[in-house]
Structures are given as C-alpha cells and as structure tokens.
N, C-alpha and C positions, 0 to 999 in steps of 0.2 A: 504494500500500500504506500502509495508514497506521500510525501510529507504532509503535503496541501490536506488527503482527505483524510489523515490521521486529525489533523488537526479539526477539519469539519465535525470528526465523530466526536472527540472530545469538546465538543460544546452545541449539544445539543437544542436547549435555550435560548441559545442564540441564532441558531437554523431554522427553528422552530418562529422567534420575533421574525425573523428577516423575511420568511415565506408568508407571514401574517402584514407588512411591509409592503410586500411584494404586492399582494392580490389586495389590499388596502388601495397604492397608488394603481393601478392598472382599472381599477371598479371608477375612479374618479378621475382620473387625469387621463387625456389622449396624446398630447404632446407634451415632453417629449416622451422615447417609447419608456423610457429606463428610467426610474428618480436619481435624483443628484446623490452625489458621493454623500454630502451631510447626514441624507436618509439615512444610508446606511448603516453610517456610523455612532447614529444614533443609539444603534442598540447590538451594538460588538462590546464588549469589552476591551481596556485598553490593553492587556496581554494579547489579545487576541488582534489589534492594531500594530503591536508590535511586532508578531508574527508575521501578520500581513507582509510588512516593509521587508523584514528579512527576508521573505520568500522573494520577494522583486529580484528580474532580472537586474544584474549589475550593469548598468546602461544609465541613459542620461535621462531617463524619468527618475532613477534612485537620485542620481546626482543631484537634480534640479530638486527634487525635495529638501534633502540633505544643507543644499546651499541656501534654501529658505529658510534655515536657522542657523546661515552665515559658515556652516561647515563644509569644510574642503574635502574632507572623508567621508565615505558614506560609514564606515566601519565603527563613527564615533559615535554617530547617531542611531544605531543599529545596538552598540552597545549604549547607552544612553535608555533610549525605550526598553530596554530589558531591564536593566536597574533597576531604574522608576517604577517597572510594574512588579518585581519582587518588592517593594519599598512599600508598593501599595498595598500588596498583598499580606505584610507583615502587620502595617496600620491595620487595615480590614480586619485580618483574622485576633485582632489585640494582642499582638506578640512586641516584647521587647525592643527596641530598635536604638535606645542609649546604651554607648560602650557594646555595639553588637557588632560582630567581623560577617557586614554582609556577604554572602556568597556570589555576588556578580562585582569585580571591581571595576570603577567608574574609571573610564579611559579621559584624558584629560586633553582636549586639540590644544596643539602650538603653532598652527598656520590659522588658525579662525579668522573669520572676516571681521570679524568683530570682538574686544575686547573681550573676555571673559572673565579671566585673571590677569594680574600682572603676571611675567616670566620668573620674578623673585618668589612669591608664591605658590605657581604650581612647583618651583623647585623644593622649598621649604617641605611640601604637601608628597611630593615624589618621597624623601627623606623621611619623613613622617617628623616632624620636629616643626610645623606649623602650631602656632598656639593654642588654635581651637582642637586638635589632635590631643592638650592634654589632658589626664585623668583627671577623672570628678574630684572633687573636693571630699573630704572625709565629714562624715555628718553621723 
C-alpha cells in the first residue's frame, strides 16, 4: 500500500468530513467543479496537512510554498510542520512539554529570506548554551 492511502486509512474522520464536503459543495455550487483548497482544509487535521506537503513532488509547487514562508529549503519547512504537529499533539493529549526532549528536532534555516534569528543565536541555540535553554529554577 503505499504511502498516500496508508495515510487515507488512518484517518478515517477525516475521509468521512471531506466526502460529506464533497456532496455538500457539489448539491449547491455548479461553478467551479471542485471547492477551493480552504474547503478542504477545513476539516484535515494539521498532521494530516503536514503529510500532505511531505508527500509533494519535490518540484517548484513545494518550493513556491516553502518560499511563502521566506524558506529556501523545502526540507525546513517539511521538518517545521512535523514539529508543530507532535507539539500539538503533546498540548492536545495534556502531556508535559517543559524541560521535554521533543522527538522531532527543529531544523533551524541560515539562508531564510527573512530574518528569523540572529546568526549569534541560532549558534548559541546549535551549542545548547542559549539562555532560554537553561534549567528551571528550583522551587
């Protein structure tokens, strides 16, 4: 089975909104044939958006996404959506997330089109010896 319809089976919910979606916009709307991307996305999850992108061909519609939040790599923003959505998933399910060694490390651009960090910082941050890095206070 490959990737794509593993991943359809595992969110059944969401197959199930999307085909409710579906026959929603098609009973009311004639033009255009397909609802807008937004529809869609309405009712995916954002693991499941992040999937999506990974699954893209590595071509210039990844690119051109990617560079819509100023990144030069698509591989940052691929890792980036995967983070955020274990992050969410940790909030979501009430689980610990201070002083926690997430399991997906956050890739950090140094060509971004736009500032993010200073270069002082992400090195500090590379090091681990950034100040916000250090341990809690004893209480």
């Amino acid at each position: 089975m490959t990737s794509h319809a593993s991943h359809l089976n595992s969110a059944p919910g969401e197959v199930f909104e999307f085909i409710y979606l579906i026959k929603h916009y098609k009973s009311k709307y004639l033009i255009p044939k397909t609802p807008p991307a937004w529809m869609a996305l309405e009712v995916i999850s954002f693991g499941t958006l992040s999937r999506l992108y990974e699954l893209l061909n590595k071509d210039d519609n990844k690119k051109t996404i990617a560079k819509q939040f100023g990144l030069n790599k698509i591989d940052i923003l691929e890792n980036w959506m995967h983070a955020l959505s274990n992050l969410r998933n940790c909030c979501a399910h009430h689980s610990r997330i201070w002083n926690r060694r997430l399991v997906v490390r956050i890739l950090l651009p140094t060509n971004a089109d736009y500032l993010f960090l200073d270069r002082d910082t992400i090195a500090k941050t590379k090091q681990n010896t950034a100040p916000y890095y250090s341990h809690p206070p004893n209480i």
